[in-house]
C-alpha positions in Angstrom: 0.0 0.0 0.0 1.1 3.7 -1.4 -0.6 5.1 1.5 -1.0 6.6 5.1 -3.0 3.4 6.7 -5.2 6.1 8.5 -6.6 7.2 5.2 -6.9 4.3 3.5 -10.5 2.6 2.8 -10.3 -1.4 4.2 -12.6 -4.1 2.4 -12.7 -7.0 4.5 -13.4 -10.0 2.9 -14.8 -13.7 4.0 -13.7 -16.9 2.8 -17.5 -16.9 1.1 -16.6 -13.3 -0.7 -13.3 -15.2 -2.4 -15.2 -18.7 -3.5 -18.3 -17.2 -4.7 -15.6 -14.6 -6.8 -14.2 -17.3 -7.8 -16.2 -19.4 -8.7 -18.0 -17.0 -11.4 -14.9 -16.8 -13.0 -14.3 -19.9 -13.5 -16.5 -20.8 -16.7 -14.6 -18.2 -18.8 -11.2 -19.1 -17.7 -12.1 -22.9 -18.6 -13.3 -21.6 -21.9 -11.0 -19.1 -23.1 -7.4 -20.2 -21.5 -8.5 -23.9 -20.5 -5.4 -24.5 -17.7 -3.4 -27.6 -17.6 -0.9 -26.4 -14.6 -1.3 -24.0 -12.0 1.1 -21.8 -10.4 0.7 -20.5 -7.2 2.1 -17.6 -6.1 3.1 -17.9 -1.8 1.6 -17.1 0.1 -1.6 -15.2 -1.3 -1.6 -18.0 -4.5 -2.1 -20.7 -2.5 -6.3 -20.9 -1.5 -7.6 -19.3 -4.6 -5.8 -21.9 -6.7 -6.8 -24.7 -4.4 -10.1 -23.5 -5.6 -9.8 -22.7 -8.9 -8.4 -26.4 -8.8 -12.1 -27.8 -7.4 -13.8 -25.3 -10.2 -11.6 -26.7 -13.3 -11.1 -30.2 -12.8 -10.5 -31.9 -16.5 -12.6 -34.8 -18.1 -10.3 -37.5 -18.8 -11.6 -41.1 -20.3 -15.0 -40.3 -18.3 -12.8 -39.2 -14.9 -12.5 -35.7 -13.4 -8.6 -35.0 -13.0 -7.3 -32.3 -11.0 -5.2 -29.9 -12.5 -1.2 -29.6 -11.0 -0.5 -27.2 -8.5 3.5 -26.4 -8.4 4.6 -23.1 -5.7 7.0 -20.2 -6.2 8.0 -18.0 -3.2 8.4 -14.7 -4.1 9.3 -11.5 -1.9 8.6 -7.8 -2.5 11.0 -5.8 -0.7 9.3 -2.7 1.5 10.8 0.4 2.0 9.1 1.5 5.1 8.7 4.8 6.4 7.1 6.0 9.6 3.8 4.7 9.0 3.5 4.9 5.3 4.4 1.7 4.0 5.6 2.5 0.3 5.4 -0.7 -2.2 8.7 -2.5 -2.8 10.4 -3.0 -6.2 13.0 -5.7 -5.5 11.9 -9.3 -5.9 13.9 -12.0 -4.3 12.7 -15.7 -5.0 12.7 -17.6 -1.4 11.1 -21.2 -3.7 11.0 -21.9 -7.5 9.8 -24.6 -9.4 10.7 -28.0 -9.2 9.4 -31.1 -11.3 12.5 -33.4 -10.6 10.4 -36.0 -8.2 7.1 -35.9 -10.4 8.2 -38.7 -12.6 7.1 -39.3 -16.1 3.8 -37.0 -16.1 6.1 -34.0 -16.5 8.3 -34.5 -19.5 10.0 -31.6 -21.8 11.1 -30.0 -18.2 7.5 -29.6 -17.2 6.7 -26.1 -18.7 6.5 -27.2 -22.5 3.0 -28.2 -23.9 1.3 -26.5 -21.0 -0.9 -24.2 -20.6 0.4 -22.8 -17.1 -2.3 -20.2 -15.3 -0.1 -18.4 -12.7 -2.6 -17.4 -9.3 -2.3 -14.5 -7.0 -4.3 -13.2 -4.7 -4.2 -9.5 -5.8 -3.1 -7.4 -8.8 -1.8 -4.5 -7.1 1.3 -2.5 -8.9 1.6 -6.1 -11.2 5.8 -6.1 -9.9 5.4 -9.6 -8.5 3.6 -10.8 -11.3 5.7 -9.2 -14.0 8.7 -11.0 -12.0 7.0 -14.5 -12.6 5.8 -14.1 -16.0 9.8 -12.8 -17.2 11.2 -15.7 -14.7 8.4 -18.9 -16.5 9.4 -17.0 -20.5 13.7 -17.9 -19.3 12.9 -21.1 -17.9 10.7 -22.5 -21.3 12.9 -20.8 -23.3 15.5 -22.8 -21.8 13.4 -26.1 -21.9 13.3 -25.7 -25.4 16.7 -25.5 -26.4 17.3 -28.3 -24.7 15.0 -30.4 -27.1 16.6 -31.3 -30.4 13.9 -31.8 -33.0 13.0 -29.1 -34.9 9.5 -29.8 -35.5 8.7 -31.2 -31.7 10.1 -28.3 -30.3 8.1 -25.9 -32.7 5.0 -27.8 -32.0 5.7 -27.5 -27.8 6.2 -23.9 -28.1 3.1 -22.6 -29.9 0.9 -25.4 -27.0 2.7 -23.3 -24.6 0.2 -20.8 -22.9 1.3 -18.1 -20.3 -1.7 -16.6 -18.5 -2.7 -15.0 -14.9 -5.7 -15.2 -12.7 -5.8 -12.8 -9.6 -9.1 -12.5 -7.6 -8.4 -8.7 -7.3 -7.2 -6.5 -9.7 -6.7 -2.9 -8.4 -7.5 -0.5 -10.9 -4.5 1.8 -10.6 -1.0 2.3 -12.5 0.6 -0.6 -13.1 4.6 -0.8 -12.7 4.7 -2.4 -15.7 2.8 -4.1 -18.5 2.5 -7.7 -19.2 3.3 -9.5 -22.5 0.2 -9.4 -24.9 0.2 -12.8 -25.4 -0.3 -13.8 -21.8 -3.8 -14.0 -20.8 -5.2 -12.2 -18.1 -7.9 -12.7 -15.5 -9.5 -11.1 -12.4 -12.8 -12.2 -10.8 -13.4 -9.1 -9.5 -12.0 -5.4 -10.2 -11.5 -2.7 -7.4 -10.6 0.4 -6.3 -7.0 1.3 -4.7 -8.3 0.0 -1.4 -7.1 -1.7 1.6 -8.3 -5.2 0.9 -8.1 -7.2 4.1 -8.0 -11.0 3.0 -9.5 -13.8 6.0 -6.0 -15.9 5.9 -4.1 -12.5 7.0 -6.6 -11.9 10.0 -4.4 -12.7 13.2 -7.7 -12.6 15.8 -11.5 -13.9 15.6 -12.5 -14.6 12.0 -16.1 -14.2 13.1 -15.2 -10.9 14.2 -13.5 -10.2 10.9 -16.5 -10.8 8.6 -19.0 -9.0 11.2 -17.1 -6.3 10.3 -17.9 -6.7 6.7 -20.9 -4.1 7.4 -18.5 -1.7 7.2 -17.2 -2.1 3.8 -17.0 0.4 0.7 -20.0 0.4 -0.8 -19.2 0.0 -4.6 
């Protein structure tokens, strides 16, 4: 947050508020991106894409499948000052991906032939996510080097889809712009707002959504 936390505008928002937001987005990230891998970015990544994993399950020979979840940790530096906290610009990976023990299910390095939907919890000044997106290009970029036909590796790269699903998007400058060939998804556009997510609250949860009355109105 960009600024002073007295004048700031919270949205507090239940564990109901993020499912039901997700869920409605769900039918047109199925149709229009149709995810074979998610990424989850740590910690906000993690629920919404365990969702998002109920919501898109795939139909194979009859069976639902659930979709692959891999992790990256990711840290955005603050600069903090008195009690304006100004948004960081330096990100430092604390986890990255890693398909080394998922045996024979993940072939061409694990990123080719995918279509690899990359799950936050909030599109704020898009820094983090700009990270990922630039970090994902290097490592398929590598992957395909590394494979030696011509035609197989021409064939991986155009099934190779880049997108991003965030439950918020905050409508605000970004820091930077994503590729235009990476997809892009929010359930549910905002304001430049204090949005206070249930898995940061640190006291009574009920208390936390009775508070809800309180909210923004749109």
């Amino acid at each position: 947050m960009s600024h002073q936390l007295t004048d700031v505008e919270m949205l507090r928002l239940s564990y109901n508020d993020i499912h039901t937001a997700i869920q409605k987005a769900a039918a047109k990230i199925k149709e229009e991106f149709a995810p074979t891998l998610f990424i989850a970015i740590g910690g906000g990544g993690f629920i919404p894409a365990r969702i998002l994993r109920t919501q898109l399950k795939t139909d194979q020979d009859g069976k639902k499948k659930n979709i692959p979840i891999q992790a990256v940790g990711l840290v955005l530096y603050e600069d903090m000052g008195g009690v304006e906290e100004k948004v960081g610009t330096e990100v430092v990976r604390t986890q990255w991906l890693d398909f080394s023990t998922l045996g024979s299910n993940f072939t061409h390095g694990g990123l080719l032939g995918r279509h690899i939907l990359v799950v936050d919890e909030v599109d704020d000044t898009r820094t983090t996510l700009t990270y990922t997106i630039r970090e994902l290009q290097i490592d398929i970029n590598k992957q395909s080097a590394a494979v030696e036909d011509d035609q197989e590796r021409e064939r991986l790269r155009k099934e190779t889809k880049l997108g991003i699903f965030v439950v918020h998007n905050k409508l605000k400058p970004k820091a930077a712009e994503l590729p235009s060939d990476v997809a892009y998804f929010s359930a549910v556009d905002t304001p430049d707002i204090w949005l206070a997510y249930p898995w940061e609250c640190d006291g009574d949860i009920d208390a936390h959504d009775a508070l809800r009355v309180h909210n923004p109105k749109p």
